[in-house]
C-alpha positions as CSV (number, residue, x, y, z in Angstrom):
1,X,-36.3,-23.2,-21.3
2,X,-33.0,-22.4,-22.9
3,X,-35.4,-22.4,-26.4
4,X,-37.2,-19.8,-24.8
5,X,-34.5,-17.6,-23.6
6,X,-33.0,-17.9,-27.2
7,X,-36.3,-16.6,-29.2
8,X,-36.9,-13.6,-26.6
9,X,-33.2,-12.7,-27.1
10,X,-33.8,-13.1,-31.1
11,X,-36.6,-11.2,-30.2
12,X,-34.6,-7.7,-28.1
13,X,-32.5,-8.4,-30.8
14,X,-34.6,-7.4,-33.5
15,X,-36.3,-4.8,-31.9
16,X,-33.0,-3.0,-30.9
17,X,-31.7,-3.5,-34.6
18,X,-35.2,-1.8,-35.8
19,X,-34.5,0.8,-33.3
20,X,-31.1,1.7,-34.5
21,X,-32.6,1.6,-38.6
22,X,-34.6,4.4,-37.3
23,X,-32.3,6.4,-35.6
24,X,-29.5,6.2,-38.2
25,X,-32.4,7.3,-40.7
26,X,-33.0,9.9,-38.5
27,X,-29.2,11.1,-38.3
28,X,-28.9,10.8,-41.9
29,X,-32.0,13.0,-42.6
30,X,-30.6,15.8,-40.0
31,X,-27.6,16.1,-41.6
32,X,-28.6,16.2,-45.1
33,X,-30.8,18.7,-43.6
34,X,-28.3,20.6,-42.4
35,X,-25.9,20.0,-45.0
36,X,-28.1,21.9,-47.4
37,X,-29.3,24.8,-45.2
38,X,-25.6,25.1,-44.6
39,X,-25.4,25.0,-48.5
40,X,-27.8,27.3,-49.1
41,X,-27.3,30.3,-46.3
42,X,-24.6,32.5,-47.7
43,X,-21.3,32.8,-45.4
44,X,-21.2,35.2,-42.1
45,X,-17.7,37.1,-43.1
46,X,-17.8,38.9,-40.2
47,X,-18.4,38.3,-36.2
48,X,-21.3,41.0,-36.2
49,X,-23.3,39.4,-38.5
50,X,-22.8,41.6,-41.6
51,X,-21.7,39.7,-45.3
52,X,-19.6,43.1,-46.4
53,X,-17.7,44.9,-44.4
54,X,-16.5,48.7,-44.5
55,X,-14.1,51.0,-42.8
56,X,-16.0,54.3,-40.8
57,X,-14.5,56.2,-43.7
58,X,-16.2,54.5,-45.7
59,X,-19.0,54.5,-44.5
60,X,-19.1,58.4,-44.1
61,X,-17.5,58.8,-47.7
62,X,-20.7,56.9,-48.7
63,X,-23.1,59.3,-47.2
64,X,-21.3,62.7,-47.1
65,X,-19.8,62.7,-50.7
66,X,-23.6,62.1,-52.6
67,X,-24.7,65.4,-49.7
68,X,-22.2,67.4,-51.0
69,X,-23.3,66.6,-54.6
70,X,-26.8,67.1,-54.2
71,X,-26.1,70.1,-52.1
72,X,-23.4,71.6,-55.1
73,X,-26.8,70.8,-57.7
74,X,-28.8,72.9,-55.6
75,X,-26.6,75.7,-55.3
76,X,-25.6,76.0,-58.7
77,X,-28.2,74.9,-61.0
78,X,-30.7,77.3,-61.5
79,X,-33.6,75.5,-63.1
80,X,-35.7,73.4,-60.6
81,X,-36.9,70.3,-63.1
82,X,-33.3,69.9,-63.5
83,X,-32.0,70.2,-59.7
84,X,-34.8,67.5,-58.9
85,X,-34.2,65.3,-61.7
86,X,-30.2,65.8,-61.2
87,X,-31.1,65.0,-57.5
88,X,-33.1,61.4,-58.0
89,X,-30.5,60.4,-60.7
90,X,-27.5,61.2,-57.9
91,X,-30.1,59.1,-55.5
92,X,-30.4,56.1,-57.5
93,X,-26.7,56.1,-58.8
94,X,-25.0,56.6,-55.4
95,X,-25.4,52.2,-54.8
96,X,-23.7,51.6,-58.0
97,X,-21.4,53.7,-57.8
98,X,-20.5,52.5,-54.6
99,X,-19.9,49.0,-56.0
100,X,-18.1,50.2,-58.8
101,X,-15.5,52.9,-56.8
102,X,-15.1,50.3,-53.4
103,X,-16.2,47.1,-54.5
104,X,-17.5,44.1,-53.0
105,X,-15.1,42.3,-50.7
106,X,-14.8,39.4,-48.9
């Protein structure tokens, strides 16, 4: 009897040691898992979600200052090939130029 009772322990035994193989694989897989999305997902600066933050003044300095440029080309240039291409060239500037004048921060 006690023969018995010592191979079905052996028995739980093994099982329960399989059991816990596969769960600490699991666990092991997860967190590499999330150690790499963690790697990979750039970092949240900010509580509202956004990776670069800037001031309300900058923010409007950003759109009015380009307006009052395009607006000055339009008043004061008399040829219309030039105010358009003047205008598309402000247009796709105004991004780098932001970069350049206020920088990226962190």
């Amino acid at each position: 009897m006690s023969k018995e009772r010592a191979r079905r322990r052996a028995e739980r035994l093994a099982v329960l040691q399989k059991e816990k193989a596969v769960r600490a694989r699991r666990v092991a897989r997860r967190q590499r898992r999330r150690a790499l999305v963690r790697k990979l997902t750039p970092p949240r600066l900010s509580s509202d979600g956004r990776l670069y933050h800037r001031s309300r003044r900058q923010r409007l300095g950003i759109v009015i200052v380009p307006l009052i440029a395009i607006a000055a080309v339009w008043l004061f240039i008399p040829e219309t090939a030039l105010r358009i291409l003047l205008t598309v060239l402000l247009v796709l500037a105004a991004p780098a130029l932001v970069v350049v004048v206020l920088g990226r921060r962190k």
